[in-house]
N, C-alpha and C positions, 0 to 999 in steps of 0.2 A: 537666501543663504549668504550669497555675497554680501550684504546690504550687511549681518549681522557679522560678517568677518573683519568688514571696514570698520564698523564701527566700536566693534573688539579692537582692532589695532587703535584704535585714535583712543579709546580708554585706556590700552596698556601702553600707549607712550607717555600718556598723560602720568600715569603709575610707575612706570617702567621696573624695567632689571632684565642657553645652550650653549654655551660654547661650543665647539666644534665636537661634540659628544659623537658615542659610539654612535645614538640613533641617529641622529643626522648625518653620518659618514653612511650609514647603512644604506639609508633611502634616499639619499642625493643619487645614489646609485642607478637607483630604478628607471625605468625609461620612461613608465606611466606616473611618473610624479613628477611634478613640477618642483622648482625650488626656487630661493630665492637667498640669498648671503649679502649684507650689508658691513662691510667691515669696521674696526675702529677707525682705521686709516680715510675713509670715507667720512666719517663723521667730522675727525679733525678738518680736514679739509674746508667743511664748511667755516670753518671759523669762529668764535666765541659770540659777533654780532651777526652773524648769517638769519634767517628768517627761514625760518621751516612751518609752516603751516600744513597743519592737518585739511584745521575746517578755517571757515571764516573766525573762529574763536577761541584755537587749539595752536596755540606756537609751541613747538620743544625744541626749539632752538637752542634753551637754555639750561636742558638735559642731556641733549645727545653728549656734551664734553664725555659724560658719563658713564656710555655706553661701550662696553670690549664687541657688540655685533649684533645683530638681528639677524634670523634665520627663519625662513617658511618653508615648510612642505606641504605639498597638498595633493589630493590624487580623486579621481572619480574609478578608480580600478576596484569591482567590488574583491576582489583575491587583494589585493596592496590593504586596502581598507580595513578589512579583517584583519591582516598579519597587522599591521600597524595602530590598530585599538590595542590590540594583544603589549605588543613592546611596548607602548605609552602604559600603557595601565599596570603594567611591572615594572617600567621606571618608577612612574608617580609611589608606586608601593614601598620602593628599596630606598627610598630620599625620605627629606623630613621635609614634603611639602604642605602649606596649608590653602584650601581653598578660599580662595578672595571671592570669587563672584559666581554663580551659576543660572544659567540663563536657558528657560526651556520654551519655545512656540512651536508647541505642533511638535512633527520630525525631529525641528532644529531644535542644537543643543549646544548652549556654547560653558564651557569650564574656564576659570582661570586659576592658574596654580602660580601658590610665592615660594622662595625661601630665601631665607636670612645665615646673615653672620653678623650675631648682634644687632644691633640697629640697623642695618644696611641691608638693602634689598639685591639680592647679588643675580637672582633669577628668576624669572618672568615666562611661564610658559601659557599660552593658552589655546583649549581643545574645542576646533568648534566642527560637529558633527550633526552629518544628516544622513540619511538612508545611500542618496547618490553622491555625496560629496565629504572629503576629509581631509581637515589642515589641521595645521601644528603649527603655530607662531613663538617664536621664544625671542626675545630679549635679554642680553646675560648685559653686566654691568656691575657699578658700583653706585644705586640711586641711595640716598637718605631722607629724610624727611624732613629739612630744607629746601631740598630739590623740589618738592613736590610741594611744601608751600607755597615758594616761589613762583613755581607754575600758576596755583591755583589765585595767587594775588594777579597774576598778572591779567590774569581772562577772570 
């Protein structure tokens, strides 16, 4: 399950796009969830030539400018689990998200959800679920699809 979380994150940075939303105020909360906040101010910091490697062949270096945050939640609490399928899957319904990617082995199951404002990819969420374990990755920003060629010429 890890192994497919990582590698959900290094595909949706490559992709990119929560703001500090209800849901993540919700379950930052929790004492059985873990979390994780990346700020912009973070990002800037690195710098416009900074080096951020994912993998040996994944730099977004040249995305994060782009980026308003990164947020994770995640929990093995089977009560958090449940409540928190429930909230996700009533956000995802009340939004105009589309699904990018869906990924099923066995248990694990990972989603990726976009949505736009015009051409611009403003948020990034993705759901990766298994029986014992449950995260929520989002990325909120302002990516285009220059950004993301750029990426892709560069690796």
């Amino acid at each position: 399950m890890k192994k497919i979380i990582l590698l959900t994150i290094t595909c949706l940075l490559a992709v990119t796009a929560w703001g500090q939303s209800s849901f993540y105020k919700k379950y930052a909360g929790y004492k059985e969830v873990s979390k994780v906040y990346i700020s912009s101010s973070l990002f800037s910091l690195m710098g416009d030539n900074s080096e951020l490697e994912i993998s040996s062949q994944i730099n977004v270096a040249g995305i994060i400018q782009n980026l308003d945050g990164l947020y994770i939640l995640s929990t093995s609490n089977q009560k958090v689990i449940a409540e928190m399928r429930k909230d996700f899957e009533k956000q995802i319904k009340s939004g105009e998200f589309e699904v990018l990617m869906e990924i099923e082995d066995g248990d694990d199951k990972v989603i990726m959800y976009m949505q736009k404002q015009g051409t611009l990819i403003t948020d990034l969420y993705i759901c990766a679920d298994d029986y014992d374990d449950f995260a929520i990755i989002y990325l909120s920003g302002k990516i285009t699809p220059d950004n993301i060629k750029t990426l892709i010429k560069a690796n």
